[in-house]
C-alpha positions in Angstrom: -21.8 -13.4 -4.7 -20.1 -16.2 -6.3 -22.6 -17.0 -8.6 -22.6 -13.0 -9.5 -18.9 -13.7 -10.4 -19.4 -16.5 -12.6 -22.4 -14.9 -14.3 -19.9 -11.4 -15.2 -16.8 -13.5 -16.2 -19.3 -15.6 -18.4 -20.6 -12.6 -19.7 -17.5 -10.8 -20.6 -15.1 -13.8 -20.8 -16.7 -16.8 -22.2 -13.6 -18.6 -23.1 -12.8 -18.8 -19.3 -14.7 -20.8 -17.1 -15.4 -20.5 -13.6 -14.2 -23.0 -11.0 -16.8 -25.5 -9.4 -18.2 -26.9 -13.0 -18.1 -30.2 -12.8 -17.5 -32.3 -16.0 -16.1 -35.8 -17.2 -12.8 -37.3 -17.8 -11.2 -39.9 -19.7 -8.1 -41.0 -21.5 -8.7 -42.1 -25.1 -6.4 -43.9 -27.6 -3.9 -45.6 -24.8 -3.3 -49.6 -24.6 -5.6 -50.1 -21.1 -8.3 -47.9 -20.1 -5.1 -46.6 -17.2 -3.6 -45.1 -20.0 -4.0 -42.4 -23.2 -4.6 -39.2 -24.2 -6.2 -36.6 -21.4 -9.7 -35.4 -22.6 -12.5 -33.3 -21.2 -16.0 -32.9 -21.7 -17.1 -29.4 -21.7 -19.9 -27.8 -23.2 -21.7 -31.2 -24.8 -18.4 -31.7 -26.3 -15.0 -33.8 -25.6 -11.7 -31.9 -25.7 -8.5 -32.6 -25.4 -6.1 -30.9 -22.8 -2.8 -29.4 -23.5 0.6 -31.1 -22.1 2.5 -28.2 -21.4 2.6 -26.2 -18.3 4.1 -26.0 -15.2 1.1 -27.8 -13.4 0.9 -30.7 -15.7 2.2 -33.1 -12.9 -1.2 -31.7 -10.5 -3.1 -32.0 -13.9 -2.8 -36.1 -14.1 -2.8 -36.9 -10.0 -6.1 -35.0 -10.2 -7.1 -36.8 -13.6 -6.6 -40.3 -12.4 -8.3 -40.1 -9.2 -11.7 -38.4 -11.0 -11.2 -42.0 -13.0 -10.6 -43.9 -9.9 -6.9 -44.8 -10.0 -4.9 -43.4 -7.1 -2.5 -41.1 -8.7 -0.8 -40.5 -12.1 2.8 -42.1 -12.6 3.9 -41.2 -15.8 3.9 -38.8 -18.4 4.9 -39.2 -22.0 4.7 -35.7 -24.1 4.6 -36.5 -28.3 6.7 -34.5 -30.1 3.6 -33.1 -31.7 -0.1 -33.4 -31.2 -2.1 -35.0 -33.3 -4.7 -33.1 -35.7 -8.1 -32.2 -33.4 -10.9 -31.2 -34.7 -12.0 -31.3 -31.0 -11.6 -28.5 -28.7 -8.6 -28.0 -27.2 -8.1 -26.9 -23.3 -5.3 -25.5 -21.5 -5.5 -26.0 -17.6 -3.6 -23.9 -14.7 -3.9 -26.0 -11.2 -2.2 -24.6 -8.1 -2.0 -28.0 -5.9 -4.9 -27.2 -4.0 -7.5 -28.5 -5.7 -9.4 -32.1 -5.2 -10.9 -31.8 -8.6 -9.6 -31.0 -11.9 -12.4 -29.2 -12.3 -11.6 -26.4 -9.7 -8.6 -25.5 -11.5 -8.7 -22.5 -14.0 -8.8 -23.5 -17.7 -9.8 -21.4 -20.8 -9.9 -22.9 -24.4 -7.2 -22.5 -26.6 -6.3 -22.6 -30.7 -3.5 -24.8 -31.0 -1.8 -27.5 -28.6 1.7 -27.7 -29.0 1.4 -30.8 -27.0 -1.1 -33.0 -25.5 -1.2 -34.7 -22.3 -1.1 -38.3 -22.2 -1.2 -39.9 -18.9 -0.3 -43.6 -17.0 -2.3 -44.0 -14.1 -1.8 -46.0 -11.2 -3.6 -48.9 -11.1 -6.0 -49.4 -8.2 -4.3 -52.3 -6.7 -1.4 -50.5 -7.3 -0.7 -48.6 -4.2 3.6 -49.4 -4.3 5.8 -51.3 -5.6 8.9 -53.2 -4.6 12.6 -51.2 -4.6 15.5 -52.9 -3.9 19.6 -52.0 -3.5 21.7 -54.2 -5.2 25.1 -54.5 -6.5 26.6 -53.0 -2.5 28.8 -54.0 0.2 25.6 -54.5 2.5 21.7 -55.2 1.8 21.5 -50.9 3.1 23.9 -49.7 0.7 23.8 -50.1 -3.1 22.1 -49.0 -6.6 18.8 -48.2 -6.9 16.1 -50.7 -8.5 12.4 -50.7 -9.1 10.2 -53.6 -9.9 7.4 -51.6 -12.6 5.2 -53.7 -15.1 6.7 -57.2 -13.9 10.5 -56.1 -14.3 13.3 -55.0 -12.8 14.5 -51.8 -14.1 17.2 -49.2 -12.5 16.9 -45.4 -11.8 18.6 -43.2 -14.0 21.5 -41.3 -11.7 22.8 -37.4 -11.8 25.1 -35.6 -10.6 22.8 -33.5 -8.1 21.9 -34.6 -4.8 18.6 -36.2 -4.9 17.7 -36.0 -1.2 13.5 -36.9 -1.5 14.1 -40.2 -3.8 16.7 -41.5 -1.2 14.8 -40.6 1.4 11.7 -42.4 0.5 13.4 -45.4 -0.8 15.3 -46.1 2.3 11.8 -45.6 4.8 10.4 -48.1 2.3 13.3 -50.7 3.0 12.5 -50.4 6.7 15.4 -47.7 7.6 14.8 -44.9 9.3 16.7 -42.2 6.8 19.5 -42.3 4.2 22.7 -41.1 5.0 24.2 -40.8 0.8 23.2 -40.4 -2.2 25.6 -40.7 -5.7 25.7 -41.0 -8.7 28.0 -43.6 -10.6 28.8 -44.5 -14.4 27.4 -47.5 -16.1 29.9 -49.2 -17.4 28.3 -53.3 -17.4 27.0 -53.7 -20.8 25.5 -56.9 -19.9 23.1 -55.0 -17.8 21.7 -52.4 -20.8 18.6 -54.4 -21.5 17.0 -53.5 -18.3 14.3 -50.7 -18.1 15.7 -47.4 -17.3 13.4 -44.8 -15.4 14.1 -41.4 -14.6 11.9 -40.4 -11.2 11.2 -37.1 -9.9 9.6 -36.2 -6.4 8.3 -33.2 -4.9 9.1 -34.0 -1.3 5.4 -34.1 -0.5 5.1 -38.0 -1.5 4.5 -40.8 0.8 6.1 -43.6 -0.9 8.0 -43.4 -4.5 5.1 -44.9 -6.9 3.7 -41.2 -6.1 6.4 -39.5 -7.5 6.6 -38.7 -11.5 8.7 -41.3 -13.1 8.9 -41.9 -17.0 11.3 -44.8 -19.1 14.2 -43.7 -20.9 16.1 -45.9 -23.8 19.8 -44.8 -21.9 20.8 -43.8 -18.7 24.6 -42.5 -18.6 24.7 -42.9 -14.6 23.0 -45.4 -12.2 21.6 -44.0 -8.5 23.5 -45.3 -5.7 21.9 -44.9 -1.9 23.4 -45.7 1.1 20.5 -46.3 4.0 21.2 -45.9 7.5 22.1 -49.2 9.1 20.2 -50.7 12.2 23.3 -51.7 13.5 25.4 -48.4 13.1 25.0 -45.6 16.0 23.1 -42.8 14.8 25.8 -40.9 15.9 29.8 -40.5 14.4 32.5 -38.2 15.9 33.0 -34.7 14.8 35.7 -32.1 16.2 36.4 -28.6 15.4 40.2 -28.5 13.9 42.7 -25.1 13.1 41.0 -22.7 15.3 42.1 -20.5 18.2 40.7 -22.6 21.2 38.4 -26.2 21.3 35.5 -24.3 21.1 35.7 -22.6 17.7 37.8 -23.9 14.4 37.0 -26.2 11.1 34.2 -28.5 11.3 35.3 -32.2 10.5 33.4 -35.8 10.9 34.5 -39.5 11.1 32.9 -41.4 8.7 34.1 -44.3 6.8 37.0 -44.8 8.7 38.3 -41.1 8.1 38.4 -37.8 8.9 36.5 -35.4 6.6 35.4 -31.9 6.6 32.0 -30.9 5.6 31.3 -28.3 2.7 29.5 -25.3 3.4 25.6 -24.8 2.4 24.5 -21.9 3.8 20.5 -22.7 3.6 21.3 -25.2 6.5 24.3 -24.1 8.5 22.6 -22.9 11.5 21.1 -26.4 12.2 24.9 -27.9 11.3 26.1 -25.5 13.4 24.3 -25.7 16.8 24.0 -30.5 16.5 27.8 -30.2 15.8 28.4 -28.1 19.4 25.7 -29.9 21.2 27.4 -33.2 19.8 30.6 -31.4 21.7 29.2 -30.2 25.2 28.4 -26.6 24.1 25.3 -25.3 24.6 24.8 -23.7 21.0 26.9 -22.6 18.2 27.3 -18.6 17.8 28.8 -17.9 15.1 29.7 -20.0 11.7 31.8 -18.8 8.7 33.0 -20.1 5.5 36.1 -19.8 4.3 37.1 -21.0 1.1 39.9 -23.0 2.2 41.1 -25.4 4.4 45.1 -25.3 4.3 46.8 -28.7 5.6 43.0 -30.8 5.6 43.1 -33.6 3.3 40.6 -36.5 3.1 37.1 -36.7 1.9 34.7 -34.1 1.6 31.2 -34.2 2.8 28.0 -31.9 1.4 25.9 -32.3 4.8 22.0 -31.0 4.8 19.4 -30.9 8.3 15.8 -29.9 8.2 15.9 -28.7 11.4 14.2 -31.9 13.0 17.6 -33.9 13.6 19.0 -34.2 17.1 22.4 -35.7 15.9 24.6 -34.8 12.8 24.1 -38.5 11.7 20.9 -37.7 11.1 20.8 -35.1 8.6 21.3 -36.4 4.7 25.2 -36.6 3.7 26.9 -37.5 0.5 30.4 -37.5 -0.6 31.9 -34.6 -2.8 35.2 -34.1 -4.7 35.6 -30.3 -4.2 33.7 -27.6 -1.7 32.5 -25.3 -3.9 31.4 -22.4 -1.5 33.5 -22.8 1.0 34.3 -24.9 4.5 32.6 -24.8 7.9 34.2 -22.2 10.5 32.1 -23.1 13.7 32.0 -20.9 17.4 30.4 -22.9 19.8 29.0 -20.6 22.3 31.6 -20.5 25.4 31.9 -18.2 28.5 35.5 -17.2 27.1 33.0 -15.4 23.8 31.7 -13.2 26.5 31.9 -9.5 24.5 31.3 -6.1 25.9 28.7 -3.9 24.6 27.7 0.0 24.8 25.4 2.2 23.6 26.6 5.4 22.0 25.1 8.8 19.5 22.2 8.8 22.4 21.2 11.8 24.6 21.3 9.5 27.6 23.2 6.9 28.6 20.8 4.7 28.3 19.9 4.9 25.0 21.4 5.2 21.5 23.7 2.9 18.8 24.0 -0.6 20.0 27.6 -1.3 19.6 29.5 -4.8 20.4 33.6 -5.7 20.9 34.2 -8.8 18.9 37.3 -10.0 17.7 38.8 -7.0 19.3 37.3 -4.5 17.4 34.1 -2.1 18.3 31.2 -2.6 15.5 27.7 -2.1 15.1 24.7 -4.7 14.7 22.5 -5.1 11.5 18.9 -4.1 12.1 17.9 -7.5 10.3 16.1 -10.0 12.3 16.8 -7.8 15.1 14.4 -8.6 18.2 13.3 -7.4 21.3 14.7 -10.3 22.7 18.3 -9.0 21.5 17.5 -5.7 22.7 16.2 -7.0 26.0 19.7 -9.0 26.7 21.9 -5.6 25.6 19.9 -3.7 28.2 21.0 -6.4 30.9 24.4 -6.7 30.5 25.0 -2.7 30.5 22.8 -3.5 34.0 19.3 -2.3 33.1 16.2 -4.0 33.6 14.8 -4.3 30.0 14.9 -2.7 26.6 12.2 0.1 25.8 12.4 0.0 22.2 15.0 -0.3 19.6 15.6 1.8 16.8 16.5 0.8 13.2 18.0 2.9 9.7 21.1 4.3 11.9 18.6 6.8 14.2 21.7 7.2 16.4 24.1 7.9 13.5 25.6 5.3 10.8 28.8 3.8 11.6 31.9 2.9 9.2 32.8 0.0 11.4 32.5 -3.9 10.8 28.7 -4.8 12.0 27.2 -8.1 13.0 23.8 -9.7 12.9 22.9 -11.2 15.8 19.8 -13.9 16.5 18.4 -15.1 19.2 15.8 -18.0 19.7 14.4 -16.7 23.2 15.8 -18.9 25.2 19.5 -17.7 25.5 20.6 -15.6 29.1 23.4 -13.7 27.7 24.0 -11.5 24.6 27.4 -13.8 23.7 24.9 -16.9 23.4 22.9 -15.6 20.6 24.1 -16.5 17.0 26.0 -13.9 15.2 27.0 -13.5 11.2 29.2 -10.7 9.5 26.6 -7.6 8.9 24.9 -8.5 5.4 25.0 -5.7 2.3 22.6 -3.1 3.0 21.9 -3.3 6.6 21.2 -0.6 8.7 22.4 0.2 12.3 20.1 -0.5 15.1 19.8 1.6 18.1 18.4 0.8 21.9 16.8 2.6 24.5 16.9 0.7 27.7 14.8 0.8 31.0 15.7 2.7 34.2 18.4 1.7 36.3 15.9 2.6 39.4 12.4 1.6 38.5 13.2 -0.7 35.3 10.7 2.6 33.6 12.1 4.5 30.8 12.5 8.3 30.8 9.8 8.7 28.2 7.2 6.6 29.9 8.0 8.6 33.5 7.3 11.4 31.9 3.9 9.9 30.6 2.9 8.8 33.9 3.2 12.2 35.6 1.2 14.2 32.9 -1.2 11.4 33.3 -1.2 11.7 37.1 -1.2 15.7 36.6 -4.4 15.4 34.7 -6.2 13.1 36.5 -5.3 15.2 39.8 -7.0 18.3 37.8 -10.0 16.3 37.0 -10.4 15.3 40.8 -10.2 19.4 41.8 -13.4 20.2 38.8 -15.0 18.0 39.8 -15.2 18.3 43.4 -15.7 22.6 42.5 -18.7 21.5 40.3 -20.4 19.3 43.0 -19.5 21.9 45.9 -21.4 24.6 43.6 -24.1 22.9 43.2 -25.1 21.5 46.7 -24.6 25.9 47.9 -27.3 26.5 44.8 -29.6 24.1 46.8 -29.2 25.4 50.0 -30.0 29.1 48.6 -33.1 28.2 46.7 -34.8 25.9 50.2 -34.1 29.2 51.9 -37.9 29.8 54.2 -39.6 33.0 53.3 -39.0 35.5 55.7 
């Protein structure tokens, strides 16, 4: 079938080749055979392939190791290419591949650019990082030892969590805790090499990551590793809110109090550490509001994975001004406990699932709405289970405030699960819960008599069809008179 493929998109695209062909590589015109100009032979003929693209990065990892080298390490990109009389070959690579050869490429007219690559050498698997210029050998700026110098990383003002990350596990420590950005301002320190690195987050150690020299850096890169001495653990409380278990999410660090600036793609995680860290089970419930009246002191941009146990561990740096707002947290607490009822339902036992919060009746968001949720309604309104839920406001749309609410499995009550204000365009959800008696919905009672009805019916034909037809046997063995 494949090979049927190939043959049709040879046939009727012959300027696009099929994956699997396999072909040579090389880099031409550089200083050490580790080094030059991309090319390809294709066709009985070498070609050179075009520097632009978003895969250009996959392009050279999968160039260097076809030549033996263990990954590509820089990329310079001329301002123009050079005159070819060659062909000229523009490549598409998803990530997947293990060849350059299994990515899709067609020939082109004109490069703007060509692709010329440093490889890694193959005794080259690191090389050495240090921190220097810091209070402590953990805490400092950024230096890499490339081509028998000592050159610094170019800083910037955005967080730059996989470079930290991967130069502190290379120093021996176990994450980084900061990451800045600080002003050069020792001239006696310009001569050095500047490099500007970018990572993926899929590297193993920071050689593998894309890193090019630049002639001026305007900011150094300053990490701060956590130390083998220090806890992996620093205090946080919850400040300005109605009772211990709820209010504005602060941590000691440094000697100070701090609150922690809001980033929403993490907050659950944040959320639930900060009230384990406090003797809660979970967190319920986190907002953001923009400000924190009477707070000062520093303020922290805090981000978790999800695979952190403590706060300490999840990457932190230090910010001037919380841009999207402050960290409200409700840790989940008995007190929370918040009637619900279900109403717009023929029954009592079914229809809109509605919930008192904040002393107000309002409905929940059909978004990442579960049986699970559904299952814990049903039991506090003293059911057995849920049937099935409902979604699009079946049981009538409501004007009132609404809430999502999430739950991992694992929570007893409806209070426990995490809850946000109702997103933009969410729908109401509706519940119908099990019987009171027999944990069985009405609909399904009703399916098991009609079920039992016909099955009973069945039983009387059949036992009228096998009574018939042992009398037709006894007539016809009658004995002749």
């Amino acid at each position: 079938m494949l090979i049927y493929v190939c043959f049709l998109a040879l046939v009727c695209f012959p300027h696009v080749f099929c994956q699997g062909e396999s072909y040579e590589v090389r880099l031409a015109d550089g200083l050490s055979p580790s080094e030059g100009r991309l090319e390809v032979f294709i066709q009985g003929k070498w070609g050179m392939v075009c520097g632009e693209g978003s895969s250009r990065f996959k392009i050279g990892d999968l160039a260097c190791k076809q030549l033996g080298y263990n990954f590509s390490v820089e990329i310079v990109r001329p301002t123009t290419a050079p005159v070819a009389v060659r062909p000229q070959w523009s490549f598409s690579c998803e990530g997947t591949e293990t060849s350059l050869s299994q990515c899709i490429h067609n020939e082109v007219q004109n490069c703007g650019l060509d692709a010329i690559y440093t490889c890694a050498s193959p005794k080259e698997s690191s090389y050495e990082v240090r921190l220097s210029h810091g209070p402590y050998p953990w805490d400092g700026r950024l230096e890499v030892f490339i081509q028998g110098k000592w050159g610094i990383v170019c800083g910037s003002e955005y967080p730059r969590f996989e470079i930290a990350d991967l130069v502190c596990k290379q120093l021996g420590y176990k994450f980084y805790v900061e990451n800045t950005h600080r002003q050069i301002t020792d001239p006696t320190r310009t001569t050095e090499p500047k490099w500007s690195v970018s990572c993926q987050g899929i590297e193993t150690n920071l050689l593998q990551c894309t890193h090019n020299e630049y002639h001026y850096c305007r900011d150094d890169f300053r990490i701060t590793c956590a130390s083998p001495k220090e806890a992996y653990a620093y205090e946080v409380r919850l400040t300005n809110g109605p009772s211990p278990s709820e209010g504005l999410l602060e941590v000691f660090f440094q000697g100070k109090w701090g609150i922690v600036c809001n980033r929403e793609y993490s907050s659950r995680t944040i959320a639930d550490l900060t009230c384990k860290q406090l003797g809660y089970i979970m967190s319920v419930e986190a907002t953001y509001p923009t400000s924190a009246p009477g707070v000062v002191g520093p303020r922290w941009f805090v981000k978790c994975d999800g695979t952190e146990t403590t706060l300490w561990q999840c990457a932190h740096n230090e910010v001037h001004y919380c841009y999207s707002g402050n960290y409200m947290i409700t840790c989940a607490s008995p007190k929370d406990k918040f009637d619900v009822r279900l109403s717009g339902g023929s029954s009592p036992s079914e229809g809109r699932l509605d919930v008192y919060i904040n002393g107000e009746w309002g409905t929940v968001c059909d978004t990442e709405f579960s049986s699970d949720v559904a299952d814990l309604a049903c039991q506090q309104l003293g059911y057995n289970h849920s049937f099935d839920f409902t979604k699009n406001a079946f049981y009538g749309e409501s004007s009132r405030p609404g809430w999502q609410l999430t739950c991992d499995g694992d929570r007893t009550y409806l209070w426990e699960c995490y809850r946000q204000s109702k997103p933009y365009g969410c729908g109401d959800v509706g519940v119908r819960c099990a019987s009171l008696q027999a944990g069985i919905a009405t609909g399904t009672i009703a399916g098991i008599t009609i079920a039992c009805l016909l099955f009973v019916t069945m039983l009387i034909v059949i036992t009228a069809i096998i009574y018939a037809s042992k009398n037709r046997n006894q007539f016809h063995t009658l004995p002749n008179l």
